[in-house]
C-alpha positions in Angstrom: 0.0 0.0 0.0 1.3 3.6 -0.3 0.5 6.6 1.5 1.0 10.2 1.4 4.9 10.3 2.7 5.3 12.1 6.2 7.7 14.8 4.4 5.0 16.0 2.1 2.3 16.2 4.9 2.9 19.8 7.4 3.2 20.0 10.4 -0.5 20.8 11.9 -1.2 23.1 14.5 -1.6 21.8 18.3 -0.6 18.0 17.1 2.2 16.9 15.1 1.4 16.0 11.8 3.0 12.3 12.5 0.4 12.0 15.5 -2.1 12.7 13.4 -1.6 11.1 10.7 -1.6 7.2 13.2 -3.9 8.8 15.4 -6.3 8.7 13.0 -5.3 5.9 11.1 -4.7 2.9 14.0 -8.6 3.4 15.3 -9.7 2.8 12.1 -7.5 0.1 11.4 -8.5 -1.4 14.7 -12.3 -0.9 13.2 -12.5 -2.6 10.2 -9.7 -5.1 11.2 -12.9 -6.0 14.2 -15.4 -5.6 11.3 -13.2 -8.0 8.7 -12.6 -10.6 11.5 -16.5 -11.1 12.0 -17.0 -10.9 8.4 -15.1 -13.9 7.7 -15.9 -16.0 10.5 -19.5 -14.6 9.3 -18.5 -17.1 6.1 -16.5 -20.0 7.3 -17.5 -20.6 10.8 -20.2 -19.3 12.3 -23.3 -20.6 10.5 -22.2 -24.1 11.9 -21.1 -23.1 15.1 -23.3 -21.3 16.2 -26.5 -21.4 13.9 -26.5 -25.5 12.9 -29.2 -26.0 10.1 -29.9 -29.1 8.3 -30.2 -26.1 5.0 -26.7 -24.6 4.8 -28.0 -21.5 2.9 -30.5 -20.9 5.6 -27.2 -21.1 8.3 -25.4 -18.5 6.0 -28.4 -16.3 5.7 -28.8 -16.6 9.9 -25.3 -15.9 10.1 -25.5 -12.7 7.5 -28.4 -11.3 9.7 -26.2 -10.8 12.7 -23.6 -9.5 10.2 -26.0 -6.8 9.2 -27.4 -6.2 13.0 -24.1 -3.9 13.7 -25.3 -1.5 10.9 -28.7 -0.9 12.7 -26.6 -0.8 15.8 -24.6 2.3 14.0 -27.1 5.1 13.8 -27.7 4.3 17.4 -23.6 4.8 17.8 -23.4 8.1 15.9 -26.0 9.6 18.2 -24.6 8.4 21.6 -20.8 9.5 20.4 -21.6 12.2 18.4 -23.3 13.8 20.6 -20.3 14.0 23.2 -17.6 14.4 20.5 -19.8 17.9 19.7 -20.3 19.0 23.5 -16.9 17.1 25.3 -14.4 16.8 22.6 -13.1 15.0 19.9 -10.4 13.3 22.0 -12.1 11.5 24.9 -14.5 10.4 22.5 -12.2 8.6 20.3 -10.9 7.0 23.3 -14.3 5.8 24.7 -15.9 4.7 20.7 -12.4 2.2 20.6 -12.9 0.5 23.8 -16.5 0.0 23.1 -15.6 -1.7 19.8 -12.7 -3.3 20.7 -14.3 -4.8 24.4 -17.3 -6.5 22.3 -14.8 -7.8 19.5 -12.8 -9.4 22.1 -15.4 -10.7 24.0 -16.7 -13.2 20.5 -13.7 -14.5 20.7 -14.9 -16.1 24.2 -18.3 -17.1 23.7 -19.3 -20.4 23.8 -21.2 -22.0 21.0 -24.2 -23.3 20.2 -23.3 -27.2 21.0 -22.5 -25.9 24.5 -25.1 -23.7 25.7 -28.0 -23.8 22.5 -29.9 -20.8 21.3 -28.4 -18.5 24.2 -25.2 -18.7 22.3 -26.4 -16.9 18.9 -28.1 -14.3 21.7 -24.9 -13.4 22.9 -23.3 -13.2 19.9 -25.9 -10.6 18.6 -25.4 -8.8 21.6 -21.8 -8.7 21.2 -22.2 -7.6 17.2 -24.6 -5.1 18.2 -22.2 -3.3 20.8 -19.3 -3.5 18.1 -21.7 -1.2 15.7 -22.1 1.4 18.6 -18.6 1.6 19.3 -18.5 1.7 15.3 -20.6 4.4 15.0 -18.6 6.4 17.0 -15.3 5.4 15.6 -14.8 6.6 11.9 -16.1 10.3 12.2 -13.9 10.8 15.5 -10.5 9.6 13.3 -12.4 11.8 10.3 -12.6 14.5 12.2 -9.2 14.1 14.3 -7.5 14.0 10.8 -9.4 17.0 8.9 -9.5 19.6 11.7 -5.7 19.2 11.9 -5.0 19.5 8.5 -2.9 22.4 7.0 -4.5 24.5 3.9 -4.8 22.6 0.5 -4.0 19.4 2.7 -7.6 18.1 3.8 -8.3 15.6 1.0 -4.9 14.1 1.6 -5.3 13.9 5.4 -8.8 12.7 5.6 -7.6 9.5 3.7 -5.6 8.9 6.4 -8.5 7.4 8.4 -9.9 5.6 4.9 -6.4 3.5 4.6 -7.7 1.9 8.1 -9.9 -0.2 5.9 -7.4 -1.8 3.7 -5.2 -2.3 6.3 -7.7 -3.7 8.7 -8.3 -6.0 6.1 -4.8 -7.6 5.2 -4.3 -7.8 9.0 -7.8 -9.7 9.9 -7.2 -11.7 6.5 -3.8 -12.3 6.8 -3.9 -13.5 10.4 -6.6 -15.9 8.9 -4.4 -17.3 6.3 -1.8 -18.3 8.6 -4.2 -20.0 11.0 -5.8 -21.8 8.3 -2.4 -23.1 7.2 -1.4 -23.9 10.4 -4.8 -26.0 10.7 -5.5 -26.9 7.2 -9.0 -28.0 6.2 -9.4 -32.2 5.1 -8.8 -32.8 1.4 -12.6 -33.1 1.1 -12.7 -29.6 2.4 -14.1 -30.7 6.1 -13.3 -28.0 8.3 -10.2 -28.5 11.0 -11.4 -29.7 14.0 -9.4 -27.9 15.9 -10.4 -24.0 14.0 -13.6 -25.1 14.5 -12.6 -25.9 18.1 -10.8 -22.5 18.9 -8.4 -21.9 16.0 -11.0 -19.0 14.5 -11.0 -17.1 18.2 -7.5 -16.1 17.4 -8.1 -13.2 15.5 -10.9 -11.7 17.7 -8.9 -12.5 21.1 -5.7 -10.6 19.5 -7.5 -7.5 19.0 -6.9 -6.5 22.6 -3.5 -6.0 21.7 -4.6 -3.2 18.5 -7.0 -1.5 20.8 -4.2 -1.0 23.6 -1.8 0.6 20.6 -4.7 2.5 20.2 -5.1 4.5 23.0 -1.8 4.8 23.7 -1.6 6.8 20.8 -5.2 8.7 21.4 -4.3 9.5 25.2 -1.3 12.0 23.7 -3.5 14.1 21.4 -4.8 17.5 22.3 -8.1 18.8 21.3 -8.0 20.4 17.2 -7.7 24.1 17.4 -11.2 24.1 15.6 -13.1 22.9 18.3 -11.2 24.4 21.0 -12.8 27.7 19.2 -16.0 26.8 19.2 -15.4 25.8 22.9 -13.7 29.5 23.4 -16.6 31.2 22.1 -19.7 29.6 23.9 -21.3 28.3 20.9 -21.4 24.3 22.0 -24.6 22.6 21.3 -26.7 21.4 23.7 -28.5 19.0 21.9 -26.4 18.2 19.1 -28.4 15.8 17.0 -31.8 18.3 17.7 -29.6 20.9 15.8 -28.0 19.3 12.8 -31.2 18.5 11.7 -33.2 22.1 11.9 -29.6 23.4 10.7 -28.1 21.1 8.8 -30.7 18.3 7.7 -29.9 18.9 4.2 -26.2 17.8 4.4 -27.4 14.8 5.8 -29.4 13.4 3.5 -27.2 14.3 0.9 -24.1 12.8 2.4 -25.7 9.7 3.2 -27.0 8.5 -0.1 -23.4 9.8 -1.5 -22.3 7.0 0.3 -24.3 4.2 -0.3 -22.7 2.9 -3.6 -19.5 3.3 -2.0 -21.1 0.7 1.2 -22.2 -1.8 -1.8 -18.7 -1.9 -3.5 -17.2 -2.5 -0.3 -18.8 -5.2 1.1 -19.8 -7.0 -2.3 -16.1 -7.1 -3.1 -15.0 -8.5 0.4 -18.3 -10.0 2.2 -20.2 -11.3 -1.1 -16.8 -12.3 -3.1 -15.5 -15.0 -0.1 -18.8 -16.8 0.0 -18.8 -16.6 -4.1 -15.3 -17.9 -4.4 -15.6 -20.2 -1.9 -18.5 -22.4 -3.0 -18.5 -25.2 -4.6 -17.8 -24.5 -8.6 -20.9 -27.7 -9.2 -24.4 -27.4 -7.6 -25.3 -30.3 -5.3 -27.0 -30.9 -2.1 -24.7 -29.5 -0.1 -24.3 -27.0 -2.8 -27.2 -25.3 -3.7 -25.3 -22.3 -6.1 -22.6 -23.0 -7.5 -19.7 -20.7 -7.1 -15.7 -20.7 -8.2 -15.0 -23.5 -5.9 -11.6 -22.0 -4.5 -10.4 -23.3 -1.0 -10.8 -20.2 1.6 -6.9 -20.0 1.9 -6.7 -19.7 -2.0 -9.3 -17.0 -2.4 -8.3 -14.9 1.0 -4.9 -14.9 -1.2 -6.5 -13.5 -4.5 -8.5 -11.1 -2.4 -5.4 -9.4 0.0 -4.1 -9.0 -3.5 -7.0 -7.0 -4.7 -6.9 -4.9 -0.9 -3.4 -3.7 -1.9 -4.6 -1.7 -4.9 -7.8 -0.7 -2.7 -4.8 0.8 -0.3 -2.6 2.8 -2.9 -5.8 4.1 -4.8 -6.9 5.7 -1.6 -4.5 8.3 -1.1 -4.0 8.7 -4.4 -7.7 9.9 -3.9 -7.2 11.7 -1.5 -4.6 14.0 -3.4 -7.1 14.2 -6.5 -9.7 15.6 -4.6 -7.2 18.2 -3.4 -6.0 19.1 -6.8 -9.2 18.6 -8.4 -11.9 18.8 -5.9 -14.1 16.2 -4.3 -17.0 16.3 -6.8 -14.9 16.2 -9.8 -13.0 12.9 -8.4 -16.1 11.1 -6.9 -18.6 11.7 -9.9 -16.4 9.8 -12.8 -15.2 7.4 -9.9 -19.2 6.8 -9.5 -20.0 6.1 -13.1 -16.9 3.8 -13.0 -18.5 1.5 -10.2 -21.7 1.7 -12.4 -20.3 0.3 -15.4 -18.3 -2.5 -13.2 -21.5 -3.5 -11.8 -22.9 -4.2 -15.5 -20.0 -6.6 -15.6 -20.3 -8.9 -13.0 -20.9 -11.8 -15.2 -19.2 -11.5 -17.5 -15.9 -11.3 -16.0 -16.5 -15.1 -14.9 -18.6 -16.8 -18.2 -15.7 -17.9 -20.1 -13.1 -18.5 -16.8 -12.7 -19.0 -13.4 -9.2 -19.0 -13.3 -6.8 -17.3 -10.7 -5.6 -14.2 -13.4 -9.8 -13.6 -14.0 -10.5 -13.4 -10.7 -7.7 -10.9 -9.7 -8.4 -9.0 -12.3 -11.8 -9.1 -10.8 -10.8 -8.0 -7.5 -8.1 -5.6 -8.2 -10.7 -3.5 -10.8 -13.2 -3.6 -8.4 -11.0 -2.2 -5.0 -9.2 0.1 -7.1 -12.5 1.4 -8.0 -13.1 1.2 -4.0 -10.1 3.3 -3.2 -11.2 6.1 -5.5 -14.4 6.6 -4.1 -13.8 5.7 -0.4 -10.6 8.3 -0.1 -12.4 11.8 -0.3 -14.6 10.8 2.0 -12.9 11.1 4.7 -12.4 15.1 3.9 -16.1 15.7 2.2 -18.3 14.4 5.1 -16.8 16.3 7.7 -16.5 19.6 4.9 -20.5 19.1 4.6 -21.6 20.3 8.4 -20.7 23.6 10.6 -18.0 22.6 13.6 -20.3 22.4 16.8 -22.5 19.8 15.0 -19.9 18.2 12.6 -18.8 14.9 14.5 -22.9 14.1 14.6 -23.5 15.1 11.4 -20.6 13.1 9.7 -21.3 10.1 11.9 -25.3 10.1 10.8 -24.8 10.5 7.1 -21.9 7.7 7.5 -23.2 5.7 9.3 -27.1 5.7 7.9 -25.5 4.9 4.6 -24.1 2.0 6.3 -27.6 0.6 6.5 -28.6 1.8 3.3 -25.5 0.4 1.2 -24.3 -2.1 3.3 -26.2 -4.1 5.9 -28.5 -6.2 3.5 -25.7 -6.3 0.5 -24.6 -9.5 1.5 -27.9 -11.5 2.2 -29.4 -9.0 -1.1 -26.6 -10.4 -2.9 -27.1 -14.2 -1.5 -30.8 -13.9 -2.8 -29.8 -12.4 -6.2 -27.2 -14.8 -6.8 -29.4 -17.4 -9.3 -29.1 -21.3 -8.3 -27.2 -21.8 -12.1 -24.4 -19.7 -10.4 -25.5 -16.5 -12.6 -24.6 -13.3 -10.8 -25.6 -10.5 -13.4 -28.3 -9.2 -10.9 -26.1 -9.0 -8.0 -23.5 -6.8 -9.9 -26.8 -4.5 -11.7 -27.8 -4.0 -8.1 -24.9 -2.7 -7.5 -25.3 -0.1 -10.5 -28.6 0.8 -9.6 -26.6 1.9 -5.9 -24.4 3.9 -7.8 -26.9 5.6 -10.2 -28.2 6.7 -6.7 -24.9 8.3 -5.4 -24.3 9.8 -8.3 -28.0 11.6 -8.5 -26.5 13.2 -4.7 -22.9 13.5 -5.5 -24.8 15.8 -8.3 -26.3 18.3 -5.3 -23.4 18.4 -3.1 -21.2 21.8 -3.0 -17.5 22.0 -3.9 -15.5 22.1 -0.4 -12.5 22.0 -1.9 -11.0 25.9 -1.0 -13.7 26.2 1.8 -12.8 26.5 5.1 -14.0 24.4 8.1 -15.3 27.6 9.3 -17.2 28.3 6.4 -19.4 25.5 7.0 -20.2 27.2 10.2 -21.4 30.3 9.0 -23.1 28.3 6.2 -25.9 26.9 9.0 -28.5 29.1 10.7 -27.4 31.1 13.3 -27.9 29.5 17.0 -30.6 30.4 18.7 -30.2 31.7 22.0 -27.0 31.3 23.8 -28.5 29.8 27.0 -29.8 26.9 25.0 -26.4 26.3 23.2 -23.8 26.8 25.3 -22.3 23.4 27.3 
C-alpha cells in the first residue's frame, strides 16, 4: 500500500502531523480489522457453530443477519458518540468509541457456542455484534474529524484519507492472520473444516484484538483537542443538543451525504463479504451446494482477495490528493460512473473462466475502483456540516449509509445470486446503488478551498446562547 509520505504532509497546528496522521489511522485500522474478522468467520464458521441448520443457505443467511445487525446498531452509535464528541471533545470520544468496539470484538472471541449452551449462544453473539456497531458508530467520524480539523490549507483531502487506509489495512491484518491460521490448521482434502479452527483456532483473530485497541489508546491518550473545536469551545457556541440541531440546521447535508455514500457501502462489502462466500462455494451445484460458485479453498481465495486490498490501499490516497487538486465532486462523480459500469459486468468477468488471473483482475478493478471513491470521504463528510454539529453530522450520514448500502448487501446479494451460479443481478444491483450516489454527489457543493469555518457560517445562526452553550 502507499501513503502520502510524512515529508509531504505539514506539520499541523496543536498535534504533530505524524500523531495525526496514526492517530487517526490505527482506530480505524482497529475498526475494520474487528469488522473483517466477523466478516469472515460470518462465512467460514459461524453458520455451523453457532446457527446449525440441516439447510446450509439458511445457516449462512442466519449468520449474515447478525452480520448486518451492527449496521442498525450504527445510527444508534453516531448519536450516543456524536453527541459528546460535539459538547466534550473529539479526543475523549475517540478513546471511549475504541474500547467500546474493541471490548465486544474481544469478548466473541470467548463465547461459547451453540453445541455448548444452545440458542443462548447466537443471543450473545448478537449482543456482542450489536455493541461493536455502537462503538463503530462512534469510531470513523472521530478519526475523520481528528484528521481533517488538523490538516494544513490545501491538505484536507490528503489527510482525511488517512483514516480511509484503516480499511485496507484492517483487512490484510484480519485476512492475513486468517491465512496463517488456516495453514497452520488446514481443512481435510474433502474440504471438512479443522477440527481444531472449529474448536478455537478462529477465536484467534478476535482475542488478539486486545492488543490493536491498547496501541490504540496509547496513541489517542497523547492528542490534544484540534484548534477548531477548541474555538467553538472558546466562544460559547457548544450545542446542547447536538443531533436536535444538525437537523433544523443542517438536515440537508445529511441526507445528501448519506445516499453519497451508499454505492461506496455496496462496492465495499460486495467485493470482500459477497466475493468469499462466491469464491468459496463449490464450482458444481449439489446438495450441499445449492449455487454453484468458483470452488476456490478459503486460503486460496483470502490470497487472491489481499491482492485486490493492496490496490484498494494505494488508490486511496491517491484519492485523497485528487480531490485536493481537483476537488471532491470532480473525483467522486467519474469514480461513481466507473462503479456503475463495473457493476454491468459482474458476469461477464467469470462466463468464459474461473481461473486465478480472471478473478484478480476481478478483485483488483473492483478495490481500485473502492479506493477512489472511499478516499475523499474522509475530507467531504466532515467539509459538509458547521464545527459544533460536525462529529454528529458526519457520523449520521456515515453511518445511515451504512444501512442503506451495506447491511443487506450481503444476504441481497445471496438472494440475487441465481441457483445456475448467474450473478448478473447481483452486480446490476450494484449499479442501480451507484446511479443513486451519483444523482446526490450531483447536489453536493465544492469544499475543496472552503474553510471548516465556512461551513459554520453556512448553517442558521444558534438560537439563544443559553440553550447552546455546554
Amino acid at each position: 500500500m502507499s501513503a502520502a509520505p510524512a515529508s509531504a504532509i505539514p506539520k499541523t497546528a496543536g498535534n504533530p502531523r505524524s500523531r495525526v496522521v496514526i492517530a487517526s489511522l490505527v482506530g480505524t485500522s482497529i475498526e475494520f480489522y474487528d469488522f473483517y474478522v466477523y466478516a469472515t468467520a460470518a462465512v467460514l464458521v459461524f453458520p455451523t457453530l453457532f446457527f446449525p441448520n440441516e439447510d446450509p443457505t439458511a445457516s449462512q443467511l442466519s449468520s449474515f443477519v447478525t452480520f448486518a445487525l451492527a449496521f442498525f446498531a450504527r445510527p444508534v452509535g453516531s448519536i450516543i458518540f456524536g453527541h459528546f464528541g460535539d459538547r466534550v471533545g473529539r479526543k475523549a470520544t475517540l478513546v471511549a468509541s475504541l474500547l467500546v468496539m474493541g471490548t465486544a470484538t474481544f469478548l466473541i472471541g470467548c463465547l461459547p457456542t451453540f453445541a455448548s449452551i444452545g440458542i443462548w449462544a447466537p443471543v450473545l453473539l448478537a449482543v456482542m455484534r450489536f455493541a461493536q456497531g455502537v462503538g463503530l458508530g462512534g469510531e470513523w467520524s472521530g478519526a475523520a474529524l481528528l484528521a481533517t480539523e488538523n490538516a494544513p490549507k490545501g491538505k484536507r483531502g490528503v489527510f482525511g484519507s488517512m483514516p480511509q487506509l484503516g480499511a485496507p489495512i484492517g483487512f490484510l491484518l484480519a485476512n492475513g492472520l486468517f491465512i496463517a491460521i488456516n495453514a497452520a490448521m488446514p481443512a481435510g482434502a474433502d474440504g471438512t473444516p479443522n477440527p481444531e479452527f472449529q474448536a478455537w483456532g478462529w477465536r484467534i483473530p478476535f482475542l488478539l484484538s486486545a492488543v490493536l485497541v491498547i496501541i490504540g489508546l496509547y496513541v489517542r491518550f497523547r492528542l490534544v483537542e484540534s484548534t477548531v473545536f477548541r474555538g467553538v469551545q472558546e466562544s460559547g457556541t457548544v450545542a446542547k443538543v447536538p443531533l436536535g440541531r444538525v437537523f433544523r440546521t443542517s438536515w440537508k447535508a445529511v441526507v445528501i451525504g448519506t445516499f453519497g455514500m451508499v454505492a461506496t457501502y455496496v462496492l465495499f462489502y460486495f467485493m470482500t463479504t459477497f466475493t468469499l462466500s462466491y469464491g468459496t462455494t463449490g464450482a458444481e451445484a449439489g446438495p450441499l451446494v445449492p449455487k454453484p460458485g468458483l470452488g476456490y479453498t478459503r486460503g486460496e481465495f483470502l490470497t487472491l482477495l489481499m491482492i485486490g486490498v493492496v490496490f484498494f490501499g494505494i488508490f486511496t490516497p491517491i484519492a485523497g490528493i485528487l480531490a485536493d487538486r481537483f476537488g471532491r465532486r470532480r473525483t467522486l462523480i467519474p469514480t461513481t460512473i466507473g462503479i456503475a459500469l463495473f457493476g454491468l459486468t459482474f458476469q461477464f468477468w467469470f462466463a468464459a473462466s474461473t481461473g486465478p488471473i480472471t478473478v484478480v483482475t476481478f478483485l483488483v478493478v473492483g478495490l481500485s475502483l473502492m479506493g477512489l471513491t472511499f478516499g475523499p470521504m474522509g475530507a467531504l463528510l466532515p467539509e459538509l456540516f458547521p464545527t459544533n454539529v460536525r462529529y454528529t453530522g458526519s457520523a449520521i450520514a456515515y453511518n445511515v449509509a451504512s444501512i442503506l448500502g451495506a447491511s443487506l448487501a450481503p444476504t441481497i446479494a445471496l438472494a440475487l445470486w441465481k441457483p445456475d451460479g448467474n450473478i448478473f443481478l447481483v452486480g446490476l444491483y450494484l449499479t442501480i446503488a451507484a446511479v443513486v450516489t451519483l444523482v446526490a454527489l450531483l447536489f453536493v457543493r465544492e469544499t475543496k478551498s472552503a474553510g471548516l469555518d465556512d461551513a459554520d457560517r453556512s448553517g442558521e445562526p444558534d438560537a439563544a446562547p443559553a440553550e447552546v452553550r455546554a
